[in-house]
Z-matrix of the N, CA and C atoms (Angstrom, degrees):
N
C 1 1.445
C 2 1.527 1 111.34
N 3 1.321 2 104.13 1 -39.71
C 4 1.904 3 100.04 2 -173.17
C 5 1.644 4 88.85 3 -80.96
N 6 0.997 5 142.85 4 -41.21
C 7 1.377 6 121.50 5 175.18
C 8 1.711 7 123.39 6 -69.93
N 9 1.328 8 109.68 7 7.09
C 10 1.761 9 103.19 8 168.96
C 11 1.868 10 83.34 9 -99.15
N 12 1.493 11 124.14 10 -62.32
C 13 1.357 12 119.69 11 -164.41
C 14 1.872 13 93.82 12 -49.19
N 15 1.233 14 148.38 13 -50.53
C 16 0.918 15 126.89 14 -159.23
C 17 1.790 16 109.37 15 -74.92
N 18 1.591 17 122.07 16 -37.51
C 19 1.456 18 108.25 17 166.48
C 20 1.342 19 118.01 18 -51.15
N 21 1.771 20 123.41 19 -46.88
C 22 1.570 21 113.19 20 172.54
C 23 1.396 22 94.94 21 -44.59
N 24 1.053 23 129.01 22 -109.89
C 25 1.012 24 130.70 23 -163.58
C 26 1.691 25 114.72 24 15.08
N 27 1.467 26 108.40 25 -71.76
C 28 1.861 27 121.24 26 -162.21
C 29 1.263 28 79.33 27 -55.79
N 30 1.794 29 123.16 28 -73.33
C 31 0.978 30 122.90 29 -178.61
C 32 1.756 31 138.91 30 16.14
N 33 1.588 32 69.13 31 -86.88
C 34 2.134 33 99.78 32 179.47
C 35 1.542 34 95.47 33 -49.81
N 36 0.999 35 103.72 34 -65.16
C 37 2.228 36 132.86 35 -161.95
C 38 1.750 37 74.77 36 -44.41
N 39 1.316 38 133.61 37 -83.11
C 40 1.747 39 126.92 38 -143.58
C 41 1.537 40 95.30 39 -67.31
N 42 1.585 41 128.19 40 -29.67
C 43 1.479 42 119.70 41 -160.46
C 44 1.659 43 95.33 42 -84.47
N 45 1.304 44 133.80 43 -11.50
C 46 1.262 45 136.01 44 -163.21
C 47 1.810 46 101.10 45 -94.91
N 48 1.337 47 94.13 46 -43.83
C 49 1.313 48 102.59 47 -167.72
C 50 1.557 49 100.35 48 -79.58
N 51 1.159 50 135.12 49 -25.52
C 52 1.476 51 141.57 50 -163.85
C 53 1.530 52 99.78 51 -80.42
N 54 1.338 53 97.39 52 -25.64
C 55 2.236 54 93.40 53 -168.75
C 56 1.612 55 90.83 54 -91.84
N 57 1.103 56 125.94 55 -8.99
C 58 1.436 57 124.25 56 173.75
C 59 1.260 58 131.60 57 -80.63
N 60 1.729 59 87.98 58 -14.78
C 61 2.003 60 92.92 59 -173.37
C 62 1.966 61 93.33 60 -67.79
N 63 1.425 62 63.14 61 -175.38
C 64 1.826 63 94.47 62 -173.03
C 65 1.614 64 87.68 63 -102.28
N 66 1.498 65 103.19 64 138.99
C 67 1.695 66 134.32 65 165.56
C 68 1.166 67 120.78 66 -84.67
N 69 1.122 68 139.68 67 77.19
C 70 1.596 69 120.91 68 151.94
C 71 1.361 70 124.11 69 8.10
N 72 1.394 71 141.99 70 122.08
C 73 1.222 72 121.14 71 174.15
C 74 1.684 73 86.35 72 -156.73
N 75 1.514 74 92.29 73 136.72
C 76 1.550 75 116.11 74 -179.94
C 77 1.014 76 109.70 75 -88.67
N 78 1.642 77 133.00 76 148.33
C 79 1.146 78 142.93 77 -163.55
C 80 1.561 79 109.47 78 -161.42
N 81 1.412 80 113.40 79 117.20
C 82 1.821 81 111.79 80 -165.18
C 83 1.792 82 91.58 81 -120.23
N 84 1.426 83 105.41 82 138.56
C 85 1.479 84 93.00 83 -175.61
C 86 1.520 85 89.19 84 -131.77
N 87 1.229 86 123.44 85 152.34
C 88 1.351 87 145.99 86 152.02
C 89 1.629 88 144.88 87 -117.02
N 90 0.964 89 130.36 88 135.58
C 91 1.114 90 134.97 89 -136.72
C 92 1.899 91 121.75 90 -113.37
N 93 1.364 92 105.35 91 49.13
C 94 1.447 93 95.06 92 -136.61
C 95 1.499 94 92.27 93 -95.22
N 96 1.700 95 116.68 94 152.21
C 97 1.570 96 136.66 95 -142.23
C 98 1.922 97 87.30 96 -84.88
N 99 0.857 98 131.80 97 168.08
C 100 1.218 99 166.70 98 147.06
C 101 2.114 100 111.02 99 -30.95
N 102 1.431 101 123.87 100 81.25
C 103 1.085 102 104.96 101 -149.71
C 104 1.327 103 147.48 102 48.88
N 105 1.356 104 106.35 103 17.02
C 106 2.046 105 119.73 104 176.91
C 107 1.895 106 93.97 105 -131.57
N 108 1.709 107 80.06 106 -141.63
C 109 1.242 108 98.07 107 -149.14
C 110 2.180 109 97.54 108 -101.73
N 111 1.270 110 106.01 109 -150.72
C 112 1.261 111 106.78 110 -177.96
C 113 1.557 112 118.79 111 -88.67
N 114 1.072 113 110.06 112 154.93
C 115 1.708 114 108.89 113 166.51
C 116 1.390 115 125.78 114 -76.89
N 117 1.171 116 130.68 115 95.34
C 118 1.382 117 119.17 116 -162.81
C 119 1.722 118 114.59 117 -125.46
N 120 1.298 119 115.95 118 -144.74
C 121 1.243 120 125.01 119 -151.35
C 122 1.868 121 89.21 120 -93.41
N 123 1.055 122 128.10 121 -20.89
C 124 1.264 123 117.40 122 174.77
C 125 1.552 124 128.42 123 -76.53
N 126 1.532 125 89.56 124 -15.39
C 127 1.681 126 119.04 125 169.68
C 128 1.555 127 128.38 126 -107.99
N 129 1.525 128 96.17 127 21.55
C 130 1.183 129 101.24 128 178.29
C 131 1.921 130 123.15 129 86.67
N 132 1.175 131 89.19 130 -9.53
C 133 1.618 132 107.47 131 -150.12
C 134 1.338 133 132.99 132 49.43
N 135 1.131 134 110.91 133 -153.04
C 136 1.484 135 111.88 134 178.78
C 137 1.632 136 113.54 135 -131.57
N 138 1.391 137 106.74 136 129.25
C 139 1.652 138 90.03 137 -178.63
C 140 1.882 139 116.27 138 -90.68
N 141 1.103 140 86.98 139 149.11
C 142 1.454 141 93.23 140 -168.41
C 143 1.709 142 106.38 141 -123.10
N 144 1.361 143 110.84 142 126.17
C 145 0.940 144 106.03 143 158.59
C 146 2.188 145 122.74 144 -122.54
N 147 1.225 146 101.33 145 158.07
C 148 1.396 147 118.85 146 -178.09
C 149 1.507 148 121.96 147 -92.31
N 150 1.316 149 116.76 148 92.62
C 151 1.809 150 105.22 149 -178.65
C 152 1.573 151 131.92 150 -132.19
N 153 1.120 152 139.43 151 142.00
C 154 1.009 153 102.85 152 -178.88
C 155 1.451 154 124.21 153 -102.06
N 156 1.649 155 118.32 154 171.80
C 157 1.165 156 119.88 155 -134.08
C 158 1.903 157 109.85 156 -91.24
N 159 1.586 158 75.55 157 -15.23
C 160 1.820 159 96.89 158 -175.07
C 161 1.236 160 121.17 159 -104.43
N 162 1.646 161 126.77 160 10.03
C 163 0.941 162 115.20 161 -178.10
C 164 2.041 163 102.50 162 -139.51
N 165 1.557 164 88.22 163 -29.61
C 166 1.696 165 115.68 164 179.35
C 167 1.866 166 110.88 165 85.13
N 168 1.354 167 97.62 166 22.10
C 169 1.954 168 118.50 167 169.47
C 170 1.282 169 96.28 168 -57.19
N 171 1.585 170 124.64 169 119.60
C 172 1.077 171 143.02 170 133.39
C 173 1.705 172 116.30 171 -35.53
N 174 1.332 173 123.93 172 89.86
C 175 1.726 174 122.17 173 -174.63
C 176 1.423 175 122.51 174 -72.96
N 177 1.421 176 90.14 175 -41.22
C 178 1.646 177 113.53 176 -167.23
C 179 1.444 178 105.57 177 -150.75
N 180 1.084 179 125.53 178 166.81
C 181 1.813 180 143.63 179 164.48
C 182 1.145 181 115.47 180 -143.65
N 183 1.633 182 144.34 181 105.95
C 184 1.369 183 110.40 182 152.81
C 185 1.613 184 110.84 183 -150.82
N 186 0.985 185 135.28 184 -113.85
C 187 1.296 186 129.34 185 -151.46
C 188 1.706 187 105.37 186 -162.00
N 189 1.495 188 122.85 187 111.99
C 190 1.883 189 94.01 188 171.34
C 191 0.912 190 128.57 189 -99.15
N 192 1.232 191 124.53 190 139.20
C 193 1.563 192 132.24 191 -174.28
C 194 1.407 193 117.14 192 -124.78
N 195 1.256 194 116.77 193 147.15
C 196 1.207 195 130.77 194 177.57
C 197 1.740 196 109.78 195 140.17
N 198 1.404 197 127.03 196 -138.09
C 199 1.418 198 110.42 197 -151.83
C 200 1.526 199 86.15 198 -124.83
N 201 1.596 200 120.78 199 -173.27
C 202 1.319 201 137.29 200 169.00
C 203 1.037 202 105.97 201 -71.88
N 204 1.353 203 138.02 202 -47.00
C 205 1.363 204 118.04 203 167.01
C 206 2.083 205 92.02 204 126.91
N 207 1.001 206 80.26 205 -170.09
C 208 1.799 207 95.70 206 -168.90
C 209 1.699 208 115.19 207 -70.45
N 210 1.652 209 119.32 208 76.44
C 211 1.446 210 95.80 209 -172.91
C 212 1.293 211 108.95 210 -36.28
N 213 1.167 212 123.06 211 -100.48
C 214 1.707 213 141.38 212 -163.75
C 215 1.923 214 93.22 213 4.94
N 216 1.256 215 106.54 214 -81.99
C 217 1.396 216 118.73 215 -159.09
C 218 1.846 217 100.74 216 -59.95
N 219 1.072 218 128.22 217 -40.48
C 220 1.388 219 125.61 218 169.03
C 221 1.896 220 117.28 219 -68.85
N 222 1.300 221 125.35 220 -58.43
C 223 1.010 222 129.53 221 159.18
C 224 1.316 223 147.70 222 -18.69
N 225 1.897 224 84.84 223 -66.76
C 226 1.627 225 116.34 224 -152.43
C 227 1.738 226 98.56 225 -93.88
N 228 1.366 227 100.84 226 -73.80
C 229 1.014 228 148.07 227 -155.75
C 230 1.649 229 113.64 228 -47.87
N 231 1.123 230 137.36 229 84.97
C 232 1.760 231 138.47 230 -142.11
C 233 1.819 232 89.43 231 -68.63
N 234 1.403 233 101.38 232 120.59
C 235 1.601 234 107.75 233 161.56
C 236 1.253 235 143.29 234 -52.89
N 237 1.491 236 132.99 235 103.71
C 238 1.447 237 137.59 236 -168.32
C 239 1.743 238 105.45 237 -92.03
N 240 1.044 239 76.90 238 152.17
C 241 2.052 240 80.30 239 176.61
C 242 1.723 241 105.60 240 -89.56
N 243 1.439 242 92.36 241 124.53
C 244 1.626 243 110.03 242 -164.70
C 245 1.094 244 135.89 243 115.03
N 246 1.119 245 98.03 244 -53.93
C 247 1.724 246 126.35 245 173.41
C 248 1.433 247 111.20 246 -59.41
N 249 1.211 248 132.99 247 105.39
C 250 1.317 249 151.17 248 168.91
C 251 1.776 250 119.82 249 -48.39
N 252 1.810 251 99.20 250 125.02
C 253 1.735 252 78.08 251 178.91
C 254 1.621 253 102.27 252 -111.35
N 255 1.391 254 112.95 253 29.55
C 256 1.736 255 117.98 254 -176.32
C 257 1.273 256 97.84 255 -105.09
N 258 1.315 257 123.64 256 129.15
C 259 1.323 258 123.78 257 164.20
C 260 1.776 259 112.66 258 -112.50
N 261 1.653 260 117.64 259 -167.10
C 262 1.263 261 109.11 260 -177.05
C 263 1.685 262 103.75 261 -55.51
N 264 0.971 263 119.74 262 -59.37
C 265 1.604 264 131.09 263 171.68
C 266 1.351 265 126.67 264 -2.07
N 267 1.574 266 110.35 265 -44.93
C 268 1.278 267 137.41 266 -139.39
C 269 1.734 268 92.51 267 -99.15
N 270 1.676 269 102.37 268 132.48
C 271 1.608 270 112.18 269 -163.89
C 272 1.965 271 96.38 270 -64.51
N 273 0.822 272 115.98 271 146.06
C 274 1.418 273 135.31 272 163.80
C 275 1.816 274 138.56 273 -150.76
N 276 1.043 275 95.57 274 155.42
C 277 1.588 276 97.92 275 162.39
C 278 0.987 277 118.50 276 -138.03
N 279 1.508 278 105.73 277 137.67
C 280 1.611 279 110.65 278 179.91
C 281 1.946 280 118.60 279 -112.49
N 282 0.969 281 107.56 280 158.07
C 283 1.515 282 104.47 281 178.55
C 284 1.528 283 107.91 282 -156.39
N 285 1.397 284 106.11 283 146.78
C 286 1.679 285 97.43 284 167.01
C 287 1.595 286 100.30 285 -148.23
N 288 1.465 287 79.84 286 138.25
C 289 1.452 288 107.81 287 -173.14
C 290 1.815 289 120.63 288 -95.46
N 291 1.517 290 105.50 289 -173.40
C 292 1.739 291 82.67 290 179.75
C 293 1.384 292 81.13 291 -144.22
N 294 1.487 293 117.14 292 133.89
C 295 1.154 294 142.08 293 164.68
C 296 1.380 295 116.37 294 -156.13
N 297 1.969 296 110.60 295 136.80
C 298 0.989 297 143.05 296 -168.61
C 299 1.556 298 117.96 297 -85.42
N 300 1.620 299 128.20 298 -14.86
C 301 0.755 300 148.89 299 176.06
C 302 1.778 301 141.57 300 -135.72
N 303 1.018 302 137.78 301 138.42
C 304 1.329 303 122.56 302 -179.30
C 305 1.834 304 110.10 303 -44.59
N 306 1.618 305 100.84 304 132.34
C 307 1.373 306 87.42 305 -174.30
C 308 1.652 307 97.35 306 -128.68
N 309 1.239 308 151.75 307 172.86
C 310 1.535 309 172.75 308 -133.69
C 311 1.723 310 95.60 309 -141.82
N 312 1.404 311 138.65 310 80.52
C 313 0.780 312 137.15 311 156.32
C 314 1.698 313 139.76 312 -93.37
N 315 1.670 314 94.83 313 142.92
C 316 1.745 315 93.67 314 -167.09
C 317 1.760 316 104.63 315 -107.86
N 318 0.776 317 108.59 316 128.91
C 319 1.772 318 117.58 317 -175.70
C 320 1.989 319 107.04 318 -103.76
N 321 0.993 320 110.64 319 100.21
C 322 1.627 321 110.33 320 -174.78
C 323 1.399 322 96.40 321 -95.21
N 324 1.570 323 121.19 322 150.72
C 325 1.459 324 125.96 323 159.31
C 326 2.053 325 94.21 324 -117.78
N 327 1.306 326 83.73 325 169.48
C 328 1.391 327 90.28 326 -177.67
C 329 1.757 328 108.68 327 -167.34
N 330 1.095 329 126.83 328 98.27
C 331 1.383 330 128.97 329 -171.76
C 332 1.750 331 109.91 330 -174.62
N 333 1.138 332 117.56 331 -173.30
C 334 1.591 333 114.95 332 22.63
C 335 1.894 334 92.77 333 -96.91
N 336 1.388 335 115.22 334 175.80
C 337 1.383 336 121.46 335 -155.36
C 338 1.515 337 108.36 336 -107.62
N 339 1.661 338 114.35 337 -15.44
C 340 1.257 339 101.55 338 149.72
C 341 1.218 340 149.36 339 -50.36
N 342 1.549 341 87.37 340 -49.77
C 343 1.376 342 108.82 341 -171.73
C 344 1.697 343 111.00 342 -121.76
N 345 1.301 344 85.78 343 83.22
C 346 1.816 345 102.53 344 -179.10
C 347 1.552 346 133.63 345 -67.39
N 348 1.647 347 86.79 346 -9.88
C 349 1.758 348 97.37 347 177.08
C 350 1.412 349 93.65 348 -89.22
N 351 1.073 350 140.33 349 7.60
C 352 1.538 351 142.53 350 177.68
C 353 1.197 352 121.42 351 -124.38
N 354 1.209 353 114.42 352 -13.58
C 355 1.666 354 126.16 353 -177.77
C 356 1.728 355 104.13 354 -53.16
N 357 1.103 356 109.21 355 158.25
C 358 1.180 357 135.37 356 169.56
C 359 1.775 358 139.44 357 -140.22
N 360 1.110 359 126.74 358 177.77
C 361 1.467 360 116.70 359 177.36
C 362 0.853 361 124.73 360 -114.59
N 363 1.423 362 163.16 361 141.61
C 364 1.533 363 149.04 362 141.60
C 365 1.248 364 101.69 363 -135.70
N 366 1.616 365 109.99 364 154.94
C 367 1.756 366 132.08 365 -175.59
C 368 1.438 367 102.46 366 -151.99
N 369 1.083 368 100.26 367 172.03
C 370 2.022 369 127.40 368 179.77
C 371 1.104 370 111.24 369 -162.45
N 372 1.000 371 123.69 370 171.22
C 373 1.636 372 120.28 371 -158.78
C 374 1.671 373 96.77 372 -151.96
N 375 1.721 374 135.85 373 141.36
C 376 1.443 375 118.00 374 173.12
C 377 1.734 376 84.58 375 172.11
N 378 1.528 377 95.72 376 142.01
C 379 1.718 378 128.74 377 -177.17
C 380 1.704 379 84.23 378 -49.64
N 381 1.575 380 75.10 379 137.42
C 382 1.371 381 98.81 380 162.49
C 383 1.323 382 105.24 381 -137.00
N 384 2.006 383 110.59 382 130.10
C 385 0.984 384 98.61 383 -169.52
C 386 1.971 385 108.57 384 -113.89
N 387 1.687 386 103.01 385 145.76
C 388 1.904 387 84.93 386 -168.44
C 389 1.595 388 121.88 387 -49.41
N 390 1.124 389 141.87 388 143.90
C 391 1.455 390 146.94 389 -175.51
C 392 1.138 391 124.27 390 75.63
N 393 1.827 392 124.62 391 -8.85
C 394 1.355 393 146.57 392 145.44
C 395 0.939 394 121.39 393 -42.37
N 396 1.684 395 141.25 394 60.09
C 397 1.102 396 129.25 395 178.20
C 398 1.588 397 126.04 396 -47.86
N 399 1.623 398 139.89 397 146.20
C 400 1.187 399 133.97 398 153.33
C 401 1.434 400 122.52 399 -122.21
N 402 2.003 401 87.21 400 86.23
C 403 1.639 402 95.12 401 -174.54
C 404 1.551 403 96.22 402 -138.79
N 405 1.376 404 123.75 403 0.01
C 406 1.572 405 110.08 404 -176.19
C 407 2.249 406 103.26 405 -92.47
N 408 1.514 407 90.69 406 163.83
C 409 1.368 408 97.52 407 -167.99
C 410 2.026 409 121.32 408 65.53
N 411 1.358 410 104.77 409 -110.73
C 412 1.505 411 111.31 410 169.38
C 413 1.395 412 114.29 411 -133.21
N 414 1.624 413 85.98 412 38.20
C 415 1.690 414 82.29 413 171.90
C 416 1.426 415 154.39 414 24.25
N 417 1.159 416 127.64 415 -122.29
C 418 1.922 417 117.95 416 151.70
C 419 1.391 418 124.78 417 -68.78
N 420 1.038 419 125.79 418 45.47
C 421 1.728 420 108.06 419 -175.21
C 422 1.382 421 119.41 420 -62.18
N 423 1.288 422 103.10 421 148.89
C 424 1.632 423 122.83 422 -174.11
C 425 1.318 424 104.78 423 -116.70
N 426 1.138 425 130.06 424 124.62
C 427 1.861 426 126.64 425 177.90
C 428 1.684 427 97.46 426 -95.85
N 429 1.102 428 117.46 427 116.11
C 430 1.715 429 126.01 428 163.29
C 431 1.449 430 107.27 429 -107.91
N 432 1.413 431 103.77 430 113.42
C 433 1.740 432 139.96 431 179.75
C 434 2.349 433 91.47 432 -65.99
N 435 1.295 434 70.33 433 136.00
C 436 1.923 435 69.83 434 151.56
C 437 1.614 436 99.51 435 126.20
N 438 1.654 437 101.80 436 -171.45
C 439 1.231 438 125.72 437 -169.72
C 440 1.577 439 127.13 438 -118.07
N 441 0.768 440 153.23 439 153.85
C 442 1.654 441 141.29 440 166.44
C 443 1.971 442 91.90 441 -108.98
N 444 1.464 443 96.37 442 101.01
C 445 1.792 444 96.81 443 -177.30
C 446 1.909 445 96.90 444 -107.03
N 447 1.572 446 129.35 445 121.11
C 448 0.997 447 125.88 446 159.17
C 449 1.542 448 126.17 447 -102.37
N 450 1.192 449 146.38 448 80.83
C 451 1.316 450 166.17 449 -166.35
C 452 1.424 451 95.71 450 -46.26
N 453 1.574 452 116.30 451 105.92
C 454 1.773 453 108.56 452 -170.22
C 455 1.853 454 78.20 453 -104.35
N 456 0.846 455 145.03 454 -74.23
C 457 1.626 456 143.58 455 -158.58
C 458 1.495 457 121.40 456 -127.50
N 459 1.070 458 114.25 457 107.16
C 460 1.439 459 127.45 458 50.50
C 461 1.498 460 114.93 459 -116.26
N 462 1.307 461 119.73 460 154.66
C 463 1.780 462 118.41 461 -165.52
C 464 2.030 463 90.79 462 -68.36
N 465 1.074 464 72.57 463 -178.89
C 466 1.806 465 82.03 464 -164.61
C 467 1.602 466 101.88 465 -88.55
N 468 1.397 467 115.25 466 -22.56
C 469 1.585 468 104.36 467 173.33
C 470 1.739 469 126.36 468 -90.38
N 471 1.555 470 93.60 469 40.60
C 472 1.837 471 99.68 470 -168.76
C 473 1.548 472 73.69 471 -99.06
N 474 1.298 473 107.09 472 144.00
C 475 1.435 474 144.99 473 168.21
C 476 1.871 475 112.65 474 -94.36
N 477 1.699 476 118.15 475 105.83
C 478 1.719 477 85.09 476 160.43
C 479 1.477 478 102.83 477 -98.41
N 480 1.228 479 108.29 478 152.36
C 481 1.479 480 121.22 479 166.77
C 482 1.245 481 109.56 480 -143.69
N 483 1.298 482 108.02 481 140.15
C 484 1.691 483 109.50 482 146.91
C 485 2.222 484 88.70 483 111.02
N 486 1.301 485 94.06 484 -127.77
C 487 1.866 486 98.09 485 -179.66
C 488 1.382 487 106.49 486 -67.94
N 489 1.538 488 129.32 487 -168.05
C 490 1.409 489 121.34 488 -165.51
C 491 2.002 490 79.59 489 -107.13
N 492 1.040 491 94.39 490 173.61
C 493 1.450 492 107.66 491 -179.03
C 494 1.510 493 107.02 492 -172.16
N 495 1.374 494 101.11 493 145.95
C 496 1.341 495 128.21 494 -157.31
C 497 1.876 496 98.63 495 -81.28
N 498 1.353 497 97.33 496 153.41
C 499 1.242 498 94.08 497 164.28
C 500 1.370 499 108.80 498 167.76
N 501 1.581 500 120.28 499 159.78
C 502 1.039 501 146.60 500 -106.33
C 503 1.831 502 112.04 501 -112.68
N 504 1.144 503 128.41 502 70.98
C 505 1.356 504 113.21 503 -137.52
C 506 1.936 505 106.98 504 -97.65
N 507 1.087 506 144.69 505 84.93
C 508 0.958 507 149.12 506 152.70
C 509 1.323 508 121.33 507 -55.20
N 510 1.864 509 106.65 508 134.00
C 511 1.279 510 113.29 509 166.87
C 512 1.400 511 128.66 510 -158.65
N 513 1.094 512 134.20 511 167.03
C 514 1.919 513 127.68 512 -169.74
C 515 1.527 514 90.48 513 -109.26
N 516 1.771 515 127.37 514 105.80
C 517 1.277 516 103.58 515 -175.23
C 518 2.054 517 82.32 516 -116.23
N 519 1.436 518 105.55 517 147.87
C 520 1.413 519 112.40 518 176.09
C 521 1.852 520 103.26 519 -156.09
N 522 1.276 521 106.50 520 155.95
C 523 1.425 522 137.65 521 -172.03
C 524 1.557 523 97.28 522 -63.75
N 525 1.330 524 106.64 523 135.51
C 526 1.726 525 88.18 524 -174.58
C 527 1.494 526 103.51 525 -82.61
């Protein structure tokens, strides 16, 4: 008898401790520009980080890479609800984290990383639940608003002083 009460026992103790572990849970984020296409590796990407919202835990960090993704189908192509406009192509980052519980997560983008005088921010925030992956379709998308502006003339160390004076303002402005 004390050796069945002592297996319950181990028993209970590993089944208690087992619903406590931490889950793996995959998480694919994408980064897509403001009416275009994706943020990707030609833009430096976008850095992304993973945190949560209730405690301010750093989950994940990384960087997305890969391409803009499919004009035609992003562009062209009139948007259905469901229907995915990320394909393999399409710049991303993935991360998976381990949590034991439903957690309130915030997903920041921040790029693009080339071009840092243009960078910008955007985030969203939404339950994540452990063993819930969010990687099918387009997963987390993040919409980042903005411009890629490169200032060709005048160089940045022209000084005006003194009367007003004219001058000459060149620039490469494009959609990020």
């Amino acid at each position: 008898m004390k050796a069945k009460t002592m297996f319950l026992g181990i028993f209970s103790t590993l089944l208690i401790s087992a619903s406590a572990m931490a889950i793996s849970t995959e998480i694919t984020v994408h980064v897509k520009t403001k009416d275009a296409k994706f943020l990707g590796t030609s833009m430096g990407g976008a850095l992304i980080t993973v945190k949560d919202t209730q405690t301010g835990e750093l989950l994940a960090k990384g960087v997305t890479k890969g391409g803009t993704g499919n004009t035609s189908l992003i562009m062209k192509t009139p948007l259905s609800r469901g229907i995915p406009i990320s394909d393999e192509s399409a710049a991303k980052f993935t991360a998976s984290i381990d949590i034991d519980t439903p957690r309130l997560i915030e997903v920041t983008a921040y790029g693009p990383l080339v071009n840092l005088q243009s960078a910008n921010k955007a985030s969203s925030t939404q339950w994540v639940v452990p063993g819930k992956h969010i990687t099918a379709g387009d997963a987390w998308m993040i919409e980042l608003p903005g411009f890629v502006v490169d200032v060709l003339a005048p160089p940045t160390h022209i000084s005006l002083t003194g009367e007003t004076q004219s001058i000459n303002i060149r620039a490469n402005v494009t959609m990020m």
